[in-house]
N, C-alpha and C positions, 0 to 999 in steps of 0.2 A: 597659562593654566599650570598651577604647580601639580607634579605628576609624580614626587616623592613618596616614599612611604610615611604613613602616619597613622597614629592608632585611631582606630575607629574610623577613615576613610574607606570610603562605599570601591574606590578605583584611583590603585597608584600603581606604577614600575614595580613588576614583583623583581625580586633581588633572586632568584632563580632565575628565571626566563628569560626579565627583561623587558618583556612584553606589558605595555599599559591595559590591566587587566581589572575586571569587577574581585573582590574581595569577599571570600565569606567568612563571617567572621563568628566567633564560639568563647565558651569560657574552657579551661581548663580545670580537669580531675584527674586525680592518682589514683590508680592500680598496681595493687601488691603483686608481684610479678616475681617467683623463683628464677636463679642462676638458669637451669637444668630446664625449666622451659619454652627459652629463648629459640631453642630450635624448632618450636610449636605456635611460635610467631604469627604464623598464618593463621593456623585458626584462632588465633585470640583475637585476630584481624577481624575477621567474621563472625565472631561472639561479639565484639564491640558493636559490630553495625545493626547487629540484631537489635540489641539494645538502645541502638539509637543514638549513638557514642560515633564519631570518624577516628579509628588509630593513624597514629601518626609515629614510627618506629625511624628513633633518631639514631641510634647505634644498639649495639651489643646488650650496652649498661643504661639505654635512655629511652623511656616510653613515656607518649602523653597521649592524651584524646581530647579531641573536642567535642563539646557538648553542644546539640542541636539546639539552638536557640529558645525552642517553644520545652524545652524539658524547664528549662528557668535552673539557677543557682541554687535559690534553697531547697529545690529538694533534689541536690544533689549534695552528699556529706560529705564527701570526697574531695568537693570544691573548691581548688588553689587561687587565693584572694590576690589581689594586684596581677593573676597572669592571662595573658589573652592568646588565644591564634586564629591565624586567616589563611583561610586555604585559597589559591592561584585557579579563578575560572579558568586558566587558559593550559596551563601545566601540571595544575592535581599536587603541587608541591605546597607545603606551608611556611610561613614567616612565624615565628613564635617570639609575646613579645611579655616582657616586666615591664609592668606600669606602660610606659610611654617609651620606650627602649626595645628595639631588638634586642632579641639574644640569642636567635636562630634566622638564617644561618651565621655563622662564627665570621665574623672578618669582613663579611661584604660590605657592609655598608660604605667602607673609603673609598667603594669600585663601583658605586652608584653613578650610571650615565648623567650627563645634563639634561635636565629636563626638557632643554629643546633640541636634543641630538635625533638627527633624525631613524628612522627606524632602522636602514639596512645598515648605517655605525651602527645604532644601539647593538644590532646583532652582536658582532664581531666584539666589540666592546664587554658586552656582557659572559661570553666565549670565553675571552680571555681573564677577565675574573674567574672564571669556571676552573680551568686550569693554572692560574696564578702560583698557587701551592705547590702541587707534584713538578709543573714545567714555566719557570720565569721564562728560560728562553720560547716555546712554545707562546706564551704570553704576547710578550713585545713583536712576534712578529705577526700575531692576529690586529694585535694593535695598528700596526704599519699598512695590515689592510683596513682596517677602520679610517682610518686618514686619507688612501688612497680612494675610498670611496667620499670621503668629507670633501675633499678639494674638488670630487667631480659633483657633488649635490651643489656646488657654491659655484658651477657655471667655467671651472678650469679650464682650459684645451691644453693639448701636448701627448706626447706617446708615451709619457711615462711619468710618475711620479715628480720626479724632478723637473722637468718642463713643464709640470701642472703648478707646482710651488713658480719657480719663476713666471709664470703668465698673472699668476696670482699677486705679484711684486709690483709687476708693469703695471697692472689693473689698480695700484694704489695702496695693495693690503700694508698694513703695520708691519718693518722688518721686524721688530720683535718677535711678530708670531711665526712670520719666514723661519725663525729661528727656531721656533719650537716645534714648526712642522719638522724641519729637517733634521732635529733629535729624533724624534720619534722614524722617522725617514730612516736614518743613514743606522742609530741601533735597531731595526726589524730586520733591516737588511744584514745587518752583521752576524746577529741571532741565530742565522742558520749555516753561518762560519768560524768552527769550532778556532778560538783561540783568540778572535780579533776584539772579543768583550768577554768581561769576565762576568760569571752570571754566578758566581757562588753568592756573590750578595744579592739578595733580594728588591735589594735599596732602588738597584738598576733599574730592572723590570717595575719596581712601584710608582716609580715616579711618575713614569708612561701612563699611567691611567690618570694621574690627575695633568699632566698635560693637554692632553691629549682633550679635557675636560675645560682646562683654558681656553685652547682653542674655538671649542665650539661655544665659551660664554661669549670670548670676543666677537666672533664671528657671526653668531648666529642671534644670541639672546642679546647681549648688548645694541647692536644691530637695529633688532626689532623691539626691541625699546626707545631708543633715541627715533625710528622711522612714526613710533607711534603718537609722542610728545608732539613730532613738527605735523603730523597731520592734522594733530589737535589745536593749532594753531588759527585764528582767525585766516576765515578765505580771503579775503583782502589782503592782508599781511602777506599769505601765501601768493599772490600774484604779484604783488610788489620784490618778495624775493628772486620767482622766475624771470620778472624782467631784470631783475640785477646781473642773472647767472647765465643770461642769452646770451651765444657768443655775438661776439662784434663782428659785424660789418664791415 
């Protein structure tokens, strides 16, 4: 089940929370809105709902509302054509989007989970997007639990990360991905040892989320992909392969 965001879907992975959530979804209009006041926010907050409007206060300089579906577009003159938003059943935050494009919020989308990550990564995962901006290092080592709990969703044993990657090796996985756990592994760990990485670029910490994202295609949607072809397989067929794959005698 694809669980990405897209316009007009009824329930996807809001890019705030994370969480695979119901969608509601509105048109966008503009309000004239003086500098001077912005500090009166609130009750413009509560002049909107009066009227049937949900405010949605993106910064200082950025206000939008959404319009209750049953108002309808034309009789609203205010009406901004190609822009849509969907407000988060689960977190009250909104996705704002042009035509078929996000454009709120600013940057998340290359930190969108895999749609078959499981929930308690997705958490962590999504976390760390959250704070990617103010703290890279903060990031990478939410990341490093994100992983720490990946290798135990996938049936690991060991006392610690590291002996959860190696059970995972003997078990048959890909050393490639060995490889990519233990980036993400060995920079989370460092992250909170000032000097041994350097975190002024961002470059470091970014990458981590889309690893971190291979991993779980290989592992998890690849996986169950390929499990889903062979069961689709003539039963016949399939029993001729189990006696292939019987150990010997």
């Amino acid at each position: 089940m694809d669980r990405d965001p897209q316009l007009g879907r009824k329930s996807f992975c809001c890019p705030h929370c994370g969480s695979f959530s119901q969608q509601n979804w509105g048109f966008l209009i503009s309000i004239d809105v003086k500098p001077e006041d912005f500090p009166e926010m609130e009750k413009l907050r509560v002049w909107s709902r009066h009227r049937g409007l949900v405010q949605a206060v993106i910064s200082p300089t950025q206000s939008v509302c959404r319009v209750n579906a049953e108002l309808g577009e034309k009789d609203n003159p205010s009406y901004l054509s190609g822009f849509y938003i969907a407000e988060c059943a689960s977190c009250g935050n909104v996705s704002i989007w042009r035509e078929d494009k996000i454009i709120y919020p600013v940057g998340r989308a290359e930190f969108w989970p895999n749609k078959n990550m499981p929930e308690e990564v997705r958490a962590d995962f999504v976390e760390a997007a959250h704070v990617f901006e103010k703290s890279p290092r903060g990031a990478a080592a939410l990341l490093r639990l994100a992983v720490e709990k990946l290798v135990i969703s996938l049936g690991a044993e060991g006392k610690n990360l590291n002996e959860r990657i190696g059970w995972l090796v003997k078990d048959g996985m890909d050393r490639r991905i060995a490889k990519a756990l233990d980036v993400v592994r060995v920079t989370g760990n460092n992250a909170v040892h000032p000097g041994v990485i350097s975190f002024d670029d961002n470059e470091v910490a970014r990458k981590l989320f889309r690893i971190v994202n291979i991993i779980c295609e290989t592992m998890i949607t690849h996986r169950g992909e390929i499990d889903k072809l062979f069961e689709d397989l003539p039963e016949r067929d399939l029993k001729a392969i189990r006696r292939r794959d019987e150990p010997t005698k």
